[in-house]
C-alpha positions in Angstrom: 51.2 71.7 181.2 54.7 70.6 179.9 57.7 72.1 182.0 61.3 71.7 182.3 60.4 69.3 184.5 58.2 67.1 183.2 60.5 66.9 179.9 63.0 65.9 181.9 60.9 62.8 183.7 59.6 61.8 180.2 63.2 61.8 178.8 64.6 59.6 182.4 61.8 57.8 181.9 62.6 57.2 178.3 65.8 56.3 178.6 65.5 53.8 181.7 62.6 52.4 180.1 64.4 51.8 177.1 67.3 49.7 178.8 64.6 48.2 180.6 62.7 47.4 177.6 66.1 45.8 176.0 66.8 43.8 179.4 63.3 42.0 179.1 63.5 41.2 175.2 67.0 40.1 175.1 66.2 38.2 178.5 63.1 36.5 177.0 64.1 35.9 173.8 67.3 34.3 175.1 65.2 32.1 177.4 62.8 31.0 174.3 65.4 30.5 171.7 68.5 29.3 173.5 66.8 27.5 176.7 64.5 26.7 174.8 61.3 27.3 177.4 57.9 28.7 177.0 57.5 32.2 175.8 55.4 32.7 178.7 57.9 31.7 181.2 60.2 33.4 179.5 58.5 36.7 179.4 57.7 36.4 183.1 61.9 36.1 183.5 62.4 38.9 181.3 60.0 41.4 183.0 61.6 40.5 186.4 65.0 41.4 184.9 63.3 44.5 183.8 61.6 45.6 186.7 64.5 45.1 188.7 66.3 47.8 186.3 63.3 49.9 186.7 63.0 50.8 189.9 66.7 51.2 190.2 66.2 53.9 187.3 63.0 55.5 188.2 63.6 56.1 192.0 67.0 57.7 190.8 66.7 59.1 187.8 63.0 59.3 186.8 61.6 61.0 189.9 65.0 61.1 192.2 62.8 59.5 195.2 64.5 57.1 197.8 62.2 53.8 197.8 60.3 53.8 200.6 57.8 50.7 201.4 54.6 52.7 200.4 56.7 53.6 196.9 58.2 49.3 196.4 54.4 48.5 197.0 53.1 50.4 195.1 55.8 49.8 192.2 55.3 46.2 192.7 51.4 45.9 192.3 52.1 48.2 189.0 54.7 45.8 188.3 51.9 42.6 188.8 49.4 44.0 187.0 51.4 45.3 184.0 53.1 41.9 183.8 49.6 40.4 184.0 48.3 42.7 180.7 51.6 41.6 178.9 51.2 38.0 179.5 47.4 38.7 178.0 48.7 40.7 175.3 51.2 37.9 174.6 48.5 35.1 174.7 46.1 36.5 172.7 48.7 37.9 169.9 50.4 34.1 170.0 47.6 32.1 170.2 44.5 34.4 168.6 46.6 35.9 166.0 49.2 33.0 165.5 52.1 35.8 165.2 55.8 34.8 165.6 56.4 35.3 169.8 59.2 37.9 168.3 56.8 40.3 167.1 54.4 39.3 169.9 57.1 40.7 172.6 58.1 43.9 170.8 54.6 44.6 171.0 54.6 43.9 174.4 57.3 45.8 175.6 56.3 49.0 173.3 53.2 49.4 174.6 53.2 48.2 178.4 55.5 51.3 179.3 53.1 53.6 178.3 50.5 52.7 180.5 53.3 52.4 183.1 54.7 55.8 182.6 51.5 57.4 183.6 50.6 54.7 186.6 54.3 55.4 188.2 54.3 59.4 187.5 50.4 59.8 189.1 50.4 57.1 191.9 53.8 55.3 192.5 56.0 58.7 192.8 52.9 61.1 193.4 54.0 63.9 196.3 51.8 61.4 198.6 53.7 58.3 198.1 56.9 59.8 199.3 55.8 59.9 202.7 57.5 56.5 204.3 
């Protein structure tokens, strides 16, 4: 159920996920508007930026775990696949649903890290990944 602990990951995780979250919208939008280059490429950039914040964050603060290689492969092929669903996300909310690419990456980024939270918490930093 909910203990202190678990509050306490979901908070960490909050909070890194929110500077993450800020890191890959200002980091996109930046790229689209002022660069002037494809949201897409753009939103790759900024979810590099942001992964590289998160797991920075979640090793230290999230689930205070030194990365280990089974935890940074792990965190990566998250890291793939969520970027993969973003971009899809992104496409079809661009291009099916013609919104502005604004609105089409705060959607992104508020609903990627949900899935992520519970990836990360049950395989990424499980007991079992901590074994190098």
């Amino acid at each position: 159920m909910f203990n202190r602990e678990l509050i306490r990951q979901v908070f960490a995780f909050g909070c890194v996920g929110v500077v993450a979250t800020l890191v890959h919208y200002v980091v996109a939008v930046c790229f689209t508007d002022i660069a002037n280059i494809s949201v897409f490429l753009s939103n790759v950039m900024g979810y590099c930026a942001a992964v590289s914040v998160s797991i920075f964050g979640h090793s230290v603060f999230t689930y205070q775990k030194k990365i280990n290689a089974i935890i940074a492969r792990r965190f990566i092929v998250v890291s793939l696949a969520t970027l993969l669903a973003s971009e899809a996300i992104l496409l079809s909310l661009t291009s099916l649903l013609d919104l502005h690419h604004r609105i089409a990456l705060a959607v992104v980024v508020s609903t990627i890290p949900v899935v992520s939270f519970f990836i990360n918490k049950f395989w990424v930093y499980s007991a079992a990944s901590s074994r190098s």
